[in-house]
C-alpha positions as CSV (number, residue, x, y, z in Angstrom):
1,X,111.6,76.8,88.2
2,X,114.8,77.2,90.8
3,X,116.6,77.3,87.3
4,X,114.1,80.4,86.5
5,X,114.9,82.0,89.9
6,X,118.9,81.3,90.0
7,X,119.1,83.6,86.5
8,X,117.0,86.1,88.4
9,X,118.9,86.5,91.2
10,X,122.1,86.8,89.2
11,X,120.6,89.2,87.1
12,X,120.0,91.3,89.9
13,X,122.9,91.6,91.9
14,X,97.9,121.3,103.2
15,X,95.1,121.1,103.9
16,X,91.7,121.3,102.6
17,X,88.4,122.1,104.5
18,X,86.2,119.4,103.1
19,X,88.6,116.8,103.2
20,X,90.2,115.0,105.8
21,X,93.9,116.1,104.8
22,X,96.2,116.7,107.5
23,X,99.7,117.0,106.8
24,X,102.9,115.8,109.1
25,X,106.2,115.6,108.9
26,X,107.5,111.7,108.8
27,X,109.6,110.7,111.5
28,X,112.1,108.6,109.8
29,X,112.5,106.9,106.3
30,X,109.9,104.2,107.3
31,X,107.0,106.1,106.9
32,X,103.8,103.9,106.9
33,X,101.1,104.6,104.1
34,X,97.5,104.8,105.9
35,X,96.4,102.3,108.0
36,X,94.1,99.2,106.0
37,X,90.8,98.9,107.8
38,X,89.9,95.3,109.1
39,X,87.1,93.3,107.1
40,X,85.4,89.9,108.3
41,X,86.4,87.6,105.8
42,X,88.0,86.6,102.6
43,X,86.8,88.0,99.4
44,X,87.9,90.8,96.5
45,X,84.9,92.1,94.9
46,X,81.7,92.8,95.9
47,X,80.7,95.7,98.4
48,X,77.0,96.1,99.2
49,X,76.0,99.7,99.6
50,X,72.5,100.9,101.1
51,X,71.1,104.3,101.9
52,X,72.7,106.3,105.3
53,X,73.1,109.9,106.3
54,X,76.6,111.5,105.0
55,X,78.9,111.4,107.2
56,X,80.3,114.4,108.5
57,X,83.9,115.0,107.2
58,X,86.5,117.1,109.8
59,X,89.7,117.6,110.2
60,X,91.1,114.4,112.0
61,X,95.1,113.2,113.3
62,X,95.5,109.4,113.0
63,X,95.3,109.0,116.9
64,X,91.5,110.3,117.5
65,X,89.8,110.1,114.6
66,X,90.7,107.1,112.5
67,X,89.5,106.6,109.1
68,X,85.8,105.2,108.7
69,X,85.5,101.6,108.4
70,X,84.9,99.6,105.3
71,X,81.2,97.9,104.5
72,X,81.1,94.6,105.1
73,X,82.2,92.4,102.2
74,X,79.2,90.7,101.2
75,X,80.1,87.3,98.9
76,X,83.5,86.2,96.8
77,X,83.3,86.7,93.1
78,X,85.8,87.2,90.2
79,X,85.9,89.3,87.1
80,X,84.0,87.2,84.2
81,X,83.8,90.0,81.9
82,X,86.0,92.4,79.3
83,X,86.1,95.6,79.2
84,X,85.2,97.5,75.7
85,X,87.9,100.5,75.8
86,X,91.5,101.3,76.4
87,X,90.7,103.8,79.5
88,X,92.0,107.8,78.4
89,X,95.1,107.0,76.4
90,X,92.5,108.7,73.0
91,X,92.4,111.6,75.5
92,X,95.6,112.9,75.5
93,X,96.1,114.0,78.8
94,X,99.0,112.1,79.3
95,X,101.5,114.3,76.9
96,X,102.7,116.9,79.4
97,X,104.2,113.7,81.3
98,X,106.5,112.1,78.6
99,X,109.0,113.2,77.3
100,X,109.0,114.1,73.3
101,X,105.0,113.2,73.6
102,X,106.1,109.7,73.1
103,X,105.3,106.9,75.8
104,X,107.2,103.9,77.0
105,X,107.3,100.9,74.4
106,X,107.5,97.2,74.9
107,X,105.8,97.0,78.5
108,X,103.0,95.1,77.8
109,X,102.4,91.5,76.1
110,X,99.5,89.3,75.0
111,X,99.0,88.1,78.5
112,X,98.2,91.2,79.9
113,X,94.8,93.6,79.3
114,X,95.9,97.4,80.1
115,X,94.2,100.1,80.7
116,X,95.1,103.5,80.7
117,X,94.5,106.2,83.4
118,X,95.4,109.8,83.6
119,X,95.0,110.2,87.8
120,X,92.9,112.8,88.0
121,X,89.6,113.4,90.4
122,X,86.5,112.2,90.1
123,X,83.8,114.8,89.6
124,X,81.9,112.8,92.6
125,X,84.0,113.0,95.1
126,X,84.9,115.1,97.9
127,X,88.8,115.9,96.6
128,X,87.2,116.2,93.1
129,X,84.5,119.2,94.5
130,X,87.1,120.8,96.8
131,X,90.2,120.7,94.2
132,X,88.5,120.2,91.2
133,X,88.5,117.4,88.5
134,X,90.0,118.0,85.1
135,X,94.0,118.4,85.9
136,X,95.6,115.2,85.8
137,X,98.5,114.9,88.1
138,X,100.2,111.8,86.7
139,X,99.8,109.3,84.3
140,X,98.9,105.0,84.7
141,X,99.1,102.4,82.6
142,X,96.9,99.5,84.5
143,X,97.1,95.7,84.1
144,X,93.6,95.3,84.7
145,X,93.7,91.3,84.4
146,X,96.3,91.2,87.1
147,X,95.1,94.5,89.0
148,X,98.2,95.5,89.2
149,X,100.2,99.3,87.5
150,X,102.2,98.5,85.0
151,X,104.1,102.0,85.3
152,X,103.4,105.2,86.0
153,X,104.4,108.6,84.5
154,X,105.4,112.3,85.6
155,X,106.9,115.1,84.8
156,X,108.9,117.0,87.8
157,X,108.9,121.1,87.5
158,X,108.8,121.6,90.6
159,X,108.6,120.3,94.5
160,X,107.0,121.1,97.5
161,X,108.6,119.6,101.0
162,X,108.2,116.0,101.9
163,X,105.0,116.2,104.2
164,X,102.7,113.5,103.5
165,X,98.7,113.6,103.6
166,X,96.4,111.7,106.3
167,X,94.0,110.4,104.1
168,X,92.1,107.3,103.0
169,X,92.9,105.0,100.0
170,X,91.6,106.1,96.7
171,X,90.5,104.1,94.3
172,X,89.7,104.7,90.1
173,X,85.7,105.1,89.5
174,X,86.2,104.1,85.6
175,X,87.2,100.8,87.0
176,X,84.5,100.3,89.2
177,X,81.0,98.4,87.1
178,X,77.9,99.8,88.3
179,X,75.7,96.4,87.6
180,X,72.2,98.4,88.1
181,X,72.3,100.6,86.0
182,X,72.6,98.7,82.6
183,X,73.6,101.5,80.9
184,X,76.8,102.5,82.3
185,X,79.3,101.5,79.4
186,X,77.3,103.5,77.0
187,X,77.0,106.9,78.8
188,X,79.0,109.7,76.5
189,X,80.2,111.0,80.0
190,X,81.3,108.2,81.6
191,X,82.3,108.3,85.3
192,X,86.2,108.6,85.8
193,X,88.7,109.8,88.6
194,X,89.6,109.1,91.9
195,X,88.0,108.7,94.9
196,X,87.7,106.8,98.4
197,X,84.6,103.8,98.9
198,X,83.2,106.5,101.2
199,X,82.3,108.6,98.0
200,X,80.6,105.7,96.4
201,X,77.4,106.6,98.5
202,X,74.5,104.8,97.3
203,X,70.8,105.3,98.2
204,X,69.0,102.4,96.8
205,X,68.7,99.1,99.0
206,X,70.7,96.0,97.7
207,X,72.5,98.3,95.1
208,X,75.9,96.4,94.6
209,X,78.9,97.5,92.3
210,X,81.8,95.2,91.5
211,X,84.4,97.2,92.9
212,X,87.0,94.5,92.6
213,X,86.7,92.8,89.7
214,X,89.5,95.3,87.7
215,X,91.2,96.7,90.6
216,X,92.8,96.6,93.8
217,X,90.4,98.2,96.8
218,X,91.1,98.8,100.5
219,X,90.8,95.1,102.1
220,X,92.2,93.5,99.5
221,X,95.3,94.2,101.5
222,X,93.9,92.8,104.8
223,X,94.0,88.7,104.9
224,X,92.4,85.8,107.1
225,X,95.6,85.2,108.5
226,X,97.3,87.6,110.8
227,X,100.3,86.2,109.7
228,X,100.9,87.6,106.7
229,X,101.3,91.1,107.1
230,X,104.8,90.9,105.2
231,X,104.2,93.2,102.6
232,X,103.1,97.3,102.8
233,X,101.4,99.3,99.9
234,X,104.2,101.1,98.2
235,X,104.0,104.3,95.6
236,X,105.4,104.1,92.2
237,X,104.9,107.9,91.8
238,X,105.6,109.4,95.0
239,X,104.4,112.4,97.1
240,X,107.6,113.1,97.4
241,X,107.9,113.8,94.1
242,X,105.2,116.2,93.4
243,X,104.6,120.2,93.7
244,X,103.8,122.1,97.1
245,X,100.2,121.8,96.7
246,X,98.8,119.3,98.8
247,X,96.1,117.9,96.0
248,X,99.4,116.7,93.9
249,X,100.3,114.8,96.8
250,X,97.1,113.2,97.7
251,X,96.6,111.8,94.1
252,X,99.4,109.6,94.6
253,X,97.4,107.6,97.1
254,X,95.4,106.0,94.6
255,X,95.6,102.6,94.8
256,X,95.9,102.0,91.0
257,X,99.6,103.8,91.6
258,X,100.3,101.1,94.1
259,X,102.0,97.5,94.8
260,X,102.9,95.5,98.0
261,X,106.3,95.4,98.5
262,X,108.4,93.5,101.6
263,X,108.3,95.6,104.8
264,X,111.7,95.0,105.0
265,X,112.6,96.7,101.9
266,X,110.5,99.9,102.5
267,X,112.8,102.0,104.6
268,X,116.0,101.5,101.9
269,X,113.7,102.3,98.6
270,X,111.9,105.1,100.5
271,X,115.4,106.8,100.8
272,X,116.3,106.0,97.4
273,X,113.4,108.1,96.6
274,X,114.4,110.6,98.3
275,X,117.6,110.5,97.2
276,X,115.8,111.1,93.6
277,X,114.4,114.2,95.5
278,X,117.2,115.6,96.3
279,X,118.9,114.9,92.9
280,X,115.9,116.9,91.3
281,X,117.3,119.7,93.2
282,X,121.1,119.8,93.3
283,X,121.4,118.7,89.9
284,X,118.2,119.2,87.7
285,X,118.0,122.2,89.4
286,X,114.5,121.6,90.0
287,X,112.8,124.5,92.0
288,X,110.9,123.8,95.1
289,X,108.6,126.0,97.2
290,X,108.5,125.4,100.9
291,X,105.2,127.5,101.6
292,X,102.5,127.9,98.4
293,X,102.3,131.6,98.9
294,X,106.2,132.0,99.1
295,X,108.4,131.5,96.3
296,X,111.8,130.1,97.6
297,X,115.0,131.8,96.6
298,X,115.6,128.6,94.6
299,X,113.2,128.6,92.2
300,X,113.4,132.6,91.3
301,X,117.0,131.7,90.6
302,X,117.1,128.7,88.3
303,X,113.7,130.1,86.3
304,X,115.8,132.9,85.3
305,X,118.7,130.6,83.8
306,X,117.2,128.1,82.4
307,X,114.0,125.5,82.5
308,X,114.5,122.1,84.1
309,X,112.3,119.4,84.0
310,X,112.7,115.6,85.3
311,X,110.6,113.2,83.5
312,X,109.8,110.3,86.1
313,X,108.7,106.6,84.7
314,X,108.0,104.1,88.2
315,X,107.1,100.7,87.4
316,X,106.3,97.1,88.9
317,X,107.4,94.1,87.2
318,X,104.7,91.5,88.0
319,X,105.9,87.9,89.6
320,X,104.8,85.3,86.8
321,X,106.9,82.2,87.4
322,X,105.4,81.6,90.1
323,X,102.2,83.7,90.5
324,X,102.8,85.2,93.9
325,X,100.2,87.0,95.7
326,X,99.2,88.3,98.9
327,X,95.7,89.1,100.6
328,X,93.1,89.2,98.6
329,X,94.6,87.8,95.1
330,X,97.0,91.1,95.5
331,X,99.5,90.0,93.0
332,X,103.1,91.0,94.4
333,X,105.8,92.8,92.1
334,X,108.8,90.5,91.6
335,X,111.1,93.9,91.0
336,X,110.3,97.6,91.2
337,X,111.8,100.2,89.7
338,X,112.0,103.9,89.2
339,X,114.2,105.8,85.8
340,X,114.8,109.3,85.3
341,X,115.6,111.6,82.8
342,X,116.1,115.3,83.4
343,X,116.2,118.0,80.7
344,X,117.8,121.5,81.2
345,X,116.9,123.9,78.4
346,X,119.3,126.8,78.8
347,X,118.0,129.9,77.6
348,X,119.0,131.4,74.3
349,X,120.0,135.0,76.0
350,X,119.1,137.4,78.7
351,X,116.4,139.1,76.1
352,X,114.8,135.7,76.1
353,X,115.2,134.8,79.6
354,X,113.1,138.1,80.9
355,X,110.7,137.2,78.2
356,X,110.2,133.7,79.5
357,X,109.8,135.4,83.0
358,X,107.4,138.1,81.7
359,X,105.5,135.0,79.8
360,X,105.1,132.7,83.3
361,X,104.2,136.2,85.0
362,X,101.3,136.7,82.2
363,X,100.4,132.9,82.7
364,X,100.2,132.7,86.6
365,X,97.7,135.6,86.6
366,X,95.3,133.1,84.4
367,X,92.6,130.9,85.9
368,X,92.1,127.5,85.7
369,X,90.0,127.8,82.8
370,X,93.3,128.5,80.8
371,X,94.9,125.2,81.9
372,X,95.4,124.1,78.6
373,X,96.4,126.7,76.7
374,X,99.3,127.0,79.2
375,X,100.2,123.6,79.0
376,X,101.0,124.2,75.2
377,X,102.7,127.0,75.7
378,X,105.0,125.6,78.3
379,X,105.7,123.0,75.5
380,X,106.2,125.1,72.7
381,X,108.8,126.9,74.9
382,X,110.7,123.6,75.7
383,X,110.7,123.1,71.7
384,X,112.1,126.4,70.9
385,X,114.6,126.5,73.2
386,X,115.7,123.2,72.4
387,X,117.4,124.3,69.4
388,X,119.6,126.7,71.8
389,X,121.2,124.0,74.4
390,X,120.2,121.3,76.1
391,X,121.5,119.1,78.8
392,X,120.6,115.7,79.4
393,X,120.9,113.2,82.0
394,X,119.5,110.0,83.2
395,X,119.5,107.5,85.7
396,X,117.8,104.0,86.9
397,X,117.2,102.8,90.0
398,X,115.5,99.5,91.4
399,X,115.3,96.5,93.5
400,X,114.1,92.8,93.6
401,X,110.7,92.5,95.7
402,X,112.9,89.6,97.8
403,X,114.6,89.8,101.5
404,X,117.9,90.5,101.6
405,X,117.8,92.7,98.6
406,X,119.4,95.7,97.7
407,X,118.8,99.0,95.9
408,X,120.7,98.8,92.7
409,X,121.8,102.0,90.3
410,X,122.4,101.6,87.1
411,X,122.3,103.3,83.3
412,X,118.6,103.4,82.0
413,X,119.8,101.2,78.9
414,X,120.7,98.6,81.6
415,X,117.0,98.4,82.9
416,X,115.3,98.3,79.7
417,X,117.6,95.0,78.6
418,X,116.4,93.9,81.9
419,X,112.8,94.6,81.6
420,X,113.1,93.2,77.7
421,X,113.6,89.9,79.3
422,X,110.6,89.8,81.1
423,X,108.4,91.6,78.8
424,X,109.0,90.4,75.3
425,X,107.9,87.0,75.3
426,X,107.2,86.9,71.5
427,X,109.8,88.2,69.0
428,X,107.2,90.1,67.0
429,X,106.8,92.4,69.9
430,X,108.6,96.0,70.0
431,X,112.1,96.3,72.6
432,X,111.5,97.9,75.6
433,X,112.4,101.8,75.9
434,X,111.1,104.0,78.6
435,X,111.7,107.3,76.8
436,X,111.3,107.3,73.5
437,X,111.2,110.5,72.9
438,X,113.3,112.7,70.4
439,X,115.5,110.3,69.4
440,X,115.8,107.9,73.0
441,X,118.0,110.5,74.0
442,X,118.0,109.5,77.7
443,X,118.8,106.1,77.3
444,X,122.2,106.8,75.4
445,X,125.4,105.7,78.0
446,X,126.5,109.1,77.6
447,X,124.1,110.9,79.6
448,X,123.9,108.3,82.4
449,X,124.7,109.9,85.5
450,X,123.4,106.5,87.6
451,X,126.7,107.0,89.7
452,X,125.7,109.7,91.4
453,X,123.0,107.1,93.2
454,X,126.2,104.9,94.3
């Protein structure tokens, strides 16, 4: 085992009027997530729910209207059963977030159970009725054995300032087992999205759904011992990362996007992030809107050159030798990282450049009911121009979950050797490569511009 770690360590070197969304500016790099309510004692699972008034939802600021407390945890239990599908992978909804339509390989083994999620709201919830429910913002891949992400997926096109939300903790309602009402898994509409516990309203008495038993929920966090309060709920997609509008932002808060990390790490990975941030802008030219009914001078200028896109894949590399956990059974990350590919397509000629304006124009004026069909065409754009010129670059970033650790950058080749070490534990099992698209284009040395991070 000290053998095991030795190798390791040398390896390594706004606002919405139903909701209560209140943005701020962060005062420095250590920006807390929310705060994690207080429960009375150890357990992960079951929540009993019984029939009360709504609450009425306002406008709130952290210092005089804190979030509403959890119910009381009721009895310890631990998942006993398996799951009968994959989550929304047969969907589709997560191809405008890879690269190529082509997700990571080799991040998964036979000691894990995944399940996919493409974060989205829940029809039930209050973010789902005030923003609406069938745009997904970002894409999961869920270790639901471990209750931990795997990875998570997005695809940058454009950013909004670096104001977080006041909200709650969401959590995934696919997830969640709804034990009376027998007929749950065999509903063709099944519940999905995210929302808080405080949307999981129920009106029977002694009603009880497993909420734990395939992922992490509020408390889990919170522990006997006062002690242990080493480790803070970190993003692996970021709000950072994501448009102006402030329902991008809040999905990142789901707690199926989410892994403790070491307090004392936080404040050096946050500004790596944003570091990534302002990378998306200098050099992937990624536009960014300061105000969602102004367009900045940036983005009119680098829409009529050419279209940039960075294509984000975050990820949490479970501790296995030993299990090491915190909480509630919280399982804690032994490395996260973060690897980036951006894609410039330059447009063919002025001609096609006005007609690419003219066509975004045409598409703005749509409603939402015409999601998809822009979605398609933004792709078939990035294919046609594709045979014009296009410019590639790519980076990696991350850090061991351990004090004293650094933030390490480094060419995206080099973290998928590293993350093949962990993950392929059988030799029948595919080599790890987090963007296999057209060809694993990003991870060629050539386009590795991980010096920049340095």
């Amino acid at each position: 085992m000290e053998e095991t770690k030795s190798k390791r360590s040398q390896v390594l070197g706004g606002t919405s009027l139903l909701l209560p969304v209140l943005t701020h500016q962060p005062g420095n790099l250590n920006h807390p997530p929310p705060p994690i309510p207080q429960v009375t004692q150890r357990c992960r699972t079951i929540i009993s729910f019984t029939c009360t008034p709504p609450p009425i939802i306002l406008l709130y600021s952290p210092t005089n209207h804190p979030p509403p407390p959890l119910p009381q945890v009721t009895q310890r239990c631990r998942a006993t059963k398996t799951l009968t599908d994959a989550g929304d992978f047969a969907e589709g909804c997560w191809r405008n977030h890879v690269y190529g339509e082509r997700l990571p390989v080799g991040l998964s083994n036979n000691q894990m159970k995944t399940f996919f999620i493409c974060q989205r709201f829940a029809p039930a919830g209050q973010a789902g009725m005030t923003f609406g429910y069938k745009h997904t913002y970002f894409t999961t891949l869920y270790d639901i054995n471990m209750r931990t992400p795997v990875i998570s997926l997005v695809k940058v096109t454009s950013l909004g300032d670096d104001i977080w939300p006041e909200t709650d903790y969401l959590i995934e309602h696919s997830l969640v087992e709804d034990e009376a009402n027998m007929l749950w898994r065999y509903q063709k509409k099944p519940k999905k999205g995210m929302l808080t516990l405080s949307d999981l309203d129920r009106c029977q008495d002694d009603q009880r759904c497993d909420l734990g038993l395939r992922q992490i929920v509020p408390e889990d966090y919170q522990t006997s011992f006062p002690e242990d309060d080493q480790y803070t709920p970190t993003h692996l997609v970021w709000p950072d990362l994501m448009p102006a509008d402030p329902s991008h932002r809040l999905s990142t808060f789901t707690l199926t996007n989410m892994a403790p990390m070491l307090n004392s790490l936080y404040k050096d990975w946050r500004a790596t992030v944003l570091k990534i941030r302002q990378f998306a802008i200098e050099q992937c030219h990624i536009p960014y809107n300061l105000d969602l009914k102004v367009n900045h001078p940036g983005q009119q200028s680098t829409h009529r050159t050419h279209k940039s896109a960075l294509y984000i894949a975050s990820g949490a590399l479970p501790n296995l030798d030993p299990v090491v956990t915190t909480g509630h059974d919280v399982h804690v990350p032994f490395l996260f990282w973060m690897s980036g590919c951006c894609v410039q397509h330059h447009a063919q000629s002025s001609a096609s450049a006005n007609s690419s304006d003219s066509s975004k124009t045409q598409n703005s004026n749509n409603n939402n009911n015409n999601y998809n069909n822009n979605v398609y065409m933004e792709w078939e754009n990035e294919h046609l121009q594709e045979g014009a010129k296009t410019n590639v670059s790519s980076f990696a970033v991350y850090i061991s979950n351990a004090a004293g650790s650094g933030v390490i950058a480094a060419p995206v080749l080099q973290l998928e050797m590293l993350l093949q070490d962990m993950y392929k534990i059988d030799h029948d099992l595919d080599d790890v490569t987090l963007f296999p698209g057209h060809d694993s284009v990003c991870s060629e040395l050539k386009n590795d511009v991980s010096s920049w991070f340095q």
